[in-house]
C-alpha positions in Angstrom: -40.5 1.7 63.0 -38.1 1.2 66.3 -38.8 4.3 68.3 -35.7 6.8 69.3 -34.1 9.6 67.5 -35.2 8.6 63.6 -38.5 7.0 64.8 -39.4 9.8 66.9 -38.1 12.7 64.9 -38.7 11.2 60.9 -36.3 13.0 58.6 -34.1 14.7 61.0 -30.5 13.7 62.0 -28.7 15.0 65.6 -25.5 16.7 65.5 -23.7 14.1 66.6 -22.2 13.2 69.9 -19.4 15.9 70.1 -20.0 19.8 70.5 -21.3 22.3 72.8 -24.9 23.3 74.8 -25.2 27.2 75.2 -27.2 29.2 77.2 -29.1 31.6 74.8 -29.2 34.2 77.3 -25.9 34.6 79.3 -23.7 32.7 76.9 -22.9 29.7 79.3 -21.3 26.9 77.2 -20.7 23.1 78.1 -19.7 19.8 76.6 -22.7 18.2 75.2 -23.5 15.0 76.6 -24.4 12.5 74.1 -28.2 11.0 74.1 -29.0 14.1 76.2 -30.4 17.0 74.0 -29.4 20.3 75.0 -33.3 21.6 75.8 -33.3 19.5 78.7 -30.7 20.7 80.6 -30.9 24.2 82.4 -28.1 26.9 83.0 -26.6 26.8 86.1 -26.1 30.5 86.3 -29.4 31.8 85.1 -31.5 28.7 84.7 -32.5 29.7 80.8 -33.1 26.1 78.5 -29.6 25.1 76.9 -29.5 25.0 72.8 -26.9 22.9 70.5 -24.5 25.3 69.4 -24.7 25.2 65.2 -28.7 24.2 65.3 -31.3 26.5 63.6 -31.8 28.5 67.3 -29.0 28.9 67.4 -28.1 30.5 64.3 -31.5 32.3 64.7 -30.4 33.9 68.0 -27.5 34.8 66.1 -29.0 36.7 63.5 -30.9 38.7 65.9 -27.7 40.0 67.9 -26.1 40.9 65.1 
């Protein structure tokens, strides 16, 4: 099996190349860069990992504010 996104990560799909990346703690938001996951990039204003805005963190963190 070819390695990348369904090699490394069987069964699960990305969100596709449009969206956001938000910062879980201070609410930062950007353009998602495509073949660049969200985790990998940092905040600028409080340096806190980046999550896809609609993925199951995010709804997590979600549920936790409310």
């Amino acid at each position: 099996m070819p390695r990348g996104r369904q090699g490394s990560h069987p069964g699960r799909l990305g969100y596709g190349p449009g969206g956001y990346c938000i910062c879980p703690k201070c609410g930062f938001r950007k353009e998602h860069q495509p073949r660049v996951p969200c985790m990998q990039e940092r905040c600028p204003n409080c340096g806190s990992a980046l999550i896809r805005e609609g993925s199951e963190h995010h709804q997590q963190i979600q549920k936790k504010t409310k």
